[in-house]
C-alpha positions in Angstrom: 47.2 -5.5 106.9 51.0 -5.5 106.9 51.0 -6.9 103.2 48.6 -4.5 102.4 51.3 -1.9 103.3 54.4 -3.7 102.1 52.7 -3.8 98.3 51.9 0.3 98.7 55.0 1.1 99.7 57.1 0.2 96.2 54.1 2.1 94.6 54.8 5.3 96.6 58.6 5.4 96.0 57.5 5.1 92.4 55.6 8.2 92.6 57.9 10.7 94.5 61.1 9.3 92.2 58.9 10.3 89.5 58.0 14.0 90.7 61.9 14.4 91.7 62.8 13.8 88.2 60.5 15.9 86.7 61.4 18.7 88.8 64.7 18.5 88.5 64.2 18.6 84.2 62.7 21.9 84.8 64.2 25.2 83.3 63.5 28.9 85.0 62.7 31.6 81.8 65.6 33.9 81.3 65.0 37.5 82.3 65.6 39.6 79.3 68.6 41.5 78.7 68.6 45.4 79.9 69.6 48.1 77.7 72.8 50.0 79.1 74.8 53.0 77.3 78.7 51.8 77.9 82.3 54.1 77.3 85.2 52.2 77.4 87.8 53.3 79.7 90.9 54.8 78.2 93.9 56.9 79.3 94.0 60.4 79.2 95.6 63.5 80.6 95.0 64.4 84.6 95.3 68.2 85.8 97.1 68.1 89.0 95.7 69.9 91.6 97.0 71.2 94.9 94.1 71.8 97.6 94.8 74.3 100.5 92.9 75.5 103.3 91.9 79.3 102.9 89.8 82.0 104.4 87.1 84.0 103.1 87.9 87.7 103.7 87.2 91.0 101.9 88.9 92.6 99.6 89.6 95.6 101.1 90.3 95.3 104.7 90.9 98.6 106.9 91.9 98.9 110.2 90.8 102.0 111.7 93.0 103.8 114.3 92.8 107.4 115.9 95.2 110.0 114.5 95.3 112.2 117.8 94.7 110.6 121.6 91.8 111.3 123.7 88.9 109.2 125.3 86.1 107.2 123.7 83.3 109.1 123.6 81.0 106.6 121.3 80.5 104.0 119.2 77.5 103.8 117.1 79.1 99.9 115.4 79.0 96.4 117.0 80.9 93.4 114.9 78.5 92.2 112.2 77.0 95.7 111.8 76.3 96.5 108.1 77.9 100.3 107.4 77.8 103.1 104.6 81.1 104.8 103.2 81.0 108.0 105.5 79.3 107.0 108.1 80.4 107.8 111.9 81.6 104.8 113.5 82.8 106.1 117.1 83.2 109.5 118.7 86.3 110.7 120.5 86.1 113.7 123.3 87.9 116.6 121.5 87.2 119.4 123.8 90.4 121.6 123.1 89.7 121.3 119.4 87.0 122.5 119.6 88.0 125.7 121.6 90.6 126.0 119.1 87.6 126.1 116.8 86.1 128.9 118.1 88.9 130.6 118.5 89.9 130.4 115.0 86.0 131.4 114.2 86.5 134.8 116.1 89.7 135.7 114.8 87.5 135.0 111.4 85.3 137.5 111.9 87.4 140.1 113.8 89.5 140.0 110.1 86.5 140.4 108.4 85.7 143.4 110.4 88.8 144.9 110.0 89.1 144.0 106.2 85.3 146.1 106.0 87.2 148.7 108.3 90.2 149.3 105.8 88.1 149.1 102.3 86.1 151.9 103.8 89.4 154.1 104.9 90.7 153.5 101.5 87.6 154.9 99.6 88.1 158.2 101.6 91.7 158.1 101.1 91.4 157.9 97.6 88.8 161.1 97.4 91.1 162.7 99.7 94.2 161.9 97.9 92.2 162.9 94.0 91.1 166.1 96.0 94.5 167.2 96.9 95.7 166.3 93.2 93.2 168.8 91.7 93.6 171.8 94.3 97.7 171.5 93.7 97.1 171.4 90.2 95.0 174.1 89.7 97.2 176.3 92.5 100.1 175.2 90.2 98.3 177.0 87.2 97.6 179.9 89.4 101.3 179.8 90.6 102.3 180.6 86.9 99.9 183.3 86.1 101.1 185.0 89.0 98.2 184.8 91.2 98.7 182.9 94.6 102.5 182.7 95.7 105.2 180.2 96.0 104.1 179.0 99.9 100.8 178.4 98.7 102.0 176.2 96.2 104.0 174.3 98.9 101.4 174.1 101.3 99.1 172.7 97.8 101.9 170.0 96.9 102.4 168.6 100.5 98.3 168.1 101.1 98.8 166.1 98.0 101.8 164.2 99.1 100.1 163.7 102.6 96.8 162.3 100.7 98.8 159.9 98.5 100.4 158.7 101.6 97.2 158.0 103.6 96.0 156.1 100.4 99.0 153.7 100.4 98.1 153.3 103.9 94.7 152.5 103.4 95.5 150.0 100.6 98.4 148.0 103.0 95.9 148.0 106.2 93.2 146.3 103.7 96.2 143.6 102.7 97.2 143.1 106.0 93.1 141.9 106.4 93.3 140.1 103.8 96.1 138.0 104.8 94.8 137.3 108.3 91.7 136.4 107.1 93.2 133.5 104.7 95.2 133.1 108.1 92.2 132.8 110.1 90.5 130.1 107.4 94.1 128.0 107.5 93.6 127.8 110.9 89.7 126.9 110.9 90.5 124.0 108.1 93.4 123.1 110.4 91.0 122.9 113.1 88.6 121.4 111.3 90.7 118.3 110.5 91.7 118.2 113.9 87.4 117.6 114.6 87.4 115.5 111.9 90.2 113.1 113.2 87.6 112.9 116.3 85.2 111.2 114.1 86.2 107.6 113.1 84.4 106.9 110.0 83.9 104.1 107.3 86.1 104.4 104.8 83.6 102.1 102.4 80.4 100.7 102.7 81.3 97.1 104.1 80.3 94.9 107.5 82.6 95.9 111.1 83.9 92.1 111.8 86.4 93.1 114.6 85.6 95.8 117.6 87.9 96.8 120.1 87.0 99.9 121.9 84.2 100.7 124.1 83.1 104.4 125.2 85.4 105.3 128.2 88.8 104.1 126.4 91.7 106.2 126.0 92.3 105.9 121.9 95.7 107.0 121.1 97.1 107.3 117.5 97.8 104.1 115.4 95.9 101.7 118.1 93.0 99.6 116.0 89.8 100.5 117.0 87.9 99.0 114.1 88.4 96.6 111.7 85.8 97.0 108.1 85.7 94.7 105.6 84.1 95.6 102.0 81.3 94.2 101.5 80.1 91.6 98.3 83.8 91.8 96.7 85.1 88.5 98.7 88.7 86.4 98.4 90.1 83.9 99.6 93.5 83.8 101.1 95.4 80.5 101.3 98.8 79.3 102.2 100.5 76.9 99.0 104.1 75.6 99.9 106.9 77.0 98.2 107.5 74.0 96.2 104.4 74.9 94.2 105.5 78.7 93.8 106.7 78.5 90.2 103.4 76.3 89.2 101.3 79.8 90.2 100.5 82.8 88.0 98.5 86.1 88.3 95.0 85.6 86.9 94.6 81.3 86.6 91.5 80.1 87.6 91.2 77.9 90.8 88.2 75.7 91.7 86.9 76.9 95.3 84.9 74.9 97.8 83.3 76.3 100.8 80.6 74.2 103.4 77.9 77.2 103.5 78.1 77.7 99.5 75.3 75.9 97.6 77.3 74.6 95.2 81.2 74.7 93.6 82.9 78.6 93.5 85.4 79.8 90.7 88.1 82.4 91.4 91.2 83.7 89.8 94.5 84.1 91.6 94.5 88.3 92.2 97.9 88.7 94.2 100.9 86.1 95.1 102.6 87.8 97.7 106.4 86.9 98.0 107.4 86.9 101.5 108.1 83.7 102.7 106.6 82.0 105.9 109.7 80.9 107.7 107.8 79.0 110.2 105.3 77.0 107.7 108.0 77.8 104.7 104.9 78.6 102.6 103.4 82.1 101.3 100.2 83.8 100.8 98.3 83.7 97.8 94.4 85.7 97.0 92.1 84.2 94.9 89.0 86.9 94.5 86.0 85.0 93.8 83.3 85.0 91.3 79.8 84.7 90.9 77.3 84.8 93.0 79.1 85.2 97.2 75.9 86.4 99.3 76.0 84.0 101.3 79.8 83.8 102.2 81.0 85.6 105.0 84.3 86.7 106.4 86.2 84.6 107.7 84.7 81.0 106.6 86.6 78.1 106.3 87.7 77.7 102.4 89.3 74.8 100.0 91.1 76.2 97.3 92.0 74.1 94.4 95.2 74.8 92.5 96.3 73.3 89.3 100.1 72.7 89.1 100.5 70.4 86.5 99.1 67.3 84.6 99.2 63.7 84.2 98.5 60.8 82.9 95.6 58.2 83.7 92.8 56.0 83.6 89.6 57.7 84.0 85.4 56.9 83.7 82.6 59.0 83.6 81.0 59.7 87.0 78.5 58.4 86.0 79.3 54.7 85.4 80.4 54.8 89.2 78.2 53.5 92.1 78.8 53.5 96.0 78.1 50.5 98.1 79.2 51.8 101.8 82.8 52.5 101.2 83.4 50.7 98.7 83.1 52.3 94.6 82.0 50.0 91.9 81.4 50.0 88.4 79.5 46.8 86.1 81.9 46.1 83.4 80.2 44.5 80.3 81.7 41.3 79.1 79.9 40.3 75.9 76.2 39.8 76.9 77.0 40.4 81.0 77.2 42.7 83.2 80.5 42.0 85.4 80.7 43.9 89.2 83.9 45.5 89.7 85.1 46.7 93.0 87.7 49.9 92.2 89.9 51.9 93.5 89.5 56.1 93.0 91.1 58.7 92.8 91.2 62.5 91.8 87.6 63.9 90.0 88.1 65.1 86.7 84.8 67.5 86.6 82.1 64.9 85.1 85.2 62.2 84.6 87.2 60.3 87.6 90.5 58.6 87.8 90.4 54.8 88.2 93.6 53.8 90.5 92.9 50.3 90.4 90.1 47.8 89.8 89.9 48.3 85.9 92.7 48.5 82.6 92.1 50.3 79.1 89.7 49.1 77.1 87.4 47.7 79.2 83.4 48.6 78.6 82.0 50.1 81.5 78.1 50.6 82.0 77.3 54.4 81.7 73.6 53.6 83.5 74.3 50.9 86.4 71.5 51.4 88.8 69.3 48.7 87.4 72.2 46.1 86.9 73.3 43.2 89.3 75.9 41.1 88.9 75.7 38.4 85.9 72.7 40.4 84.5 72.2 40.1 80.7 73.0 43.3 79.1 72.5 44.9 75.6 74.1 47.4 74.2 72.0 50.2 73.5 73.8 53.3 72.7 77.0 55.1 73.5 77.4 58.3 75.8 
């Protein structure tokens, strides 16, 4: 039995050294190469940009104050509250204005009266005064034929002079009620703006975002009561450094980003103002946005993009780049293969990105990666 074995066992090594060798002659099939789109990487200008922190706020921005003091009497507006130009707001107590009111209503009408009074005493004046012309004129005739004597004509001439007096009389009492009542209305617009300074309204239709009175408060003149922001014209303020003030002018357009927009907002610089911060030694500028701002509200956090120069440097299409957890790759395509490049980036060029590091001029970089791996076989089927 044990020679048996012995003369299988040469026989078996025979057979597996033959398998191993076979095996080992074997050759996988070569996937075929994959068709990519490439762009060669190449130098070219960079906008510098200088990104500061901003607000969203209105255009127009009015603080409403009281131009006279008394007390609260209501307000009709909470913060957030949606209001029409014109509309009431709040209510202050303004009860000696409007006593003053009346009394400049009544003194009104008591000049009316009296104006009625003197037009009707100058209408008889005036018959009186044309019937004392015409008896002294025809006495007067008389007189010279002889026929009445010289007291009557005396007697004719001072009725007449008496009836041209009254007249003038008449006529100044009627222009003495005609200035009071011009008086009287002075007073009742005077009066009236006096009411109207009791009524805090909105000065354009636009959303209340601050509120700081309640009914019971004693408003006095110049204290805010309300703050009104325009509604659908939005800006955004930011603060630049002064280094970058002579890179700034009225009207360039700045790239703005903010979290609750759907997408990327453009703007143009409105207003630089040129007071200094002394504390962050940087000043204000206003970039009013455009498009479509719905769904902005004031005061939401804002990145405002400004360009301040350019310069120069290595860039890709977005496209050719891919994320792997932190890390940004691109395939570069040497000959027939694809080549995985770790990179460094920097600044986005709208659909172009600067390359820091990981790639130099010249090089072919896939436009298409997603379906490439390292050492894949490539083809080069069209350029972007």
């Amino acid at each position: 039995m044990r020679a048996q074995r012995r003369r299988f066992l040469p026989s078996f090594l025979l057979f597996v050294t033959g398998c191993s060798a076979a095996s080992a002659h074997r050759v996988e099939p070569e996937e075929p190469p994959i068709a990519v789109a490439v762009t060669t990487a190449a130098v070219e200008p960079i906008e510098v940009v200088h990104r500061a922190s901003g607000t969203v706020r209105g255009r127009a921005t009015a603080v409403l104050s009281s131009r006279t003091t008394g007390y609260v009497r209501a307000v009709d507006v909470r913060a957030g509250d949606l209001v029409k130009a014109g509309q009431v707001l709040a209510t202050l107590e303004a009860h000696d204005v409007e006593a003053s009111a009346r009394r400049a209503r009544a003194g009104l009408e008591q000049s009316l009266a009296s104006k009625a009074e003197a037009e009707g005493a100058l209408a008889a004046s005036k018959t009186e005064a044309l019937l004392a012309r015409t008896t002294r004129d025809r006495i007067a005739k008389l007189f010279q034929g002889n026929a009445v004597s010289a007291q009557e004509l005396d007697d004719a001439e001072a009725r007449s002079r008496a009836a041209a007096a009254q007249e003038e009389m008449a006529r100044a009492r009627g222009e003495a009620a005609r200035h009071r009542i011009e008086q009287a209305k002075a007073e009742i617009g005077e009066v009236s703006a006096l009411l109207g300074y009791s009524r805090i309204t909105a000065p354009f239709t636009g959303r209340v975002i601050e509120r700081h009175i309640d009914p019971g408060n004693l408003a006095a003149p110049g204290a805010p009561l309300l703050v009104v922001e325009e509604e659908g014209l939005l800006r955004v303020e930011a603060s630049v450094p002064e280094s970058r003030a002579g890179a700034l002018s009225i009207g360039e357009s700045v790239d703005v980003s903010v979290e609750s927009s759907k997408g990327p907002l453009r703007g143009k610089i409105s207003e630089i103002v040129p007071t200094i911060d002394v504390v962050s030694r940087a000043f204000l500028v206003k970039v009013d946005l455009e498009g479509d701002v719905r769904a902005l509200r004031p005061g939401m956090f804002a990145r405002a993009s400004f360009p301040v120069g350019s310069r120069k440097g290595l860039v890709v299409p977005s496209t050719a780049v891919t994320a792997a957890g932190a890390l940004d790759r691109v395939f570069v395509v040497d000959g027939d293969r694809a080549r995985l490049r770790m990179i460094t980036l920097g600044e986005s060029q709208g659909e172009r990105i600067e390359v820091l590091s990981g790639l130099v001029p010249g090089e072919r970089v896939a436009t298409s990666p997603a379906a490439l791996r390292d050492g894949a076989r490539v083809t080069v089927g069209g350029m972007p």
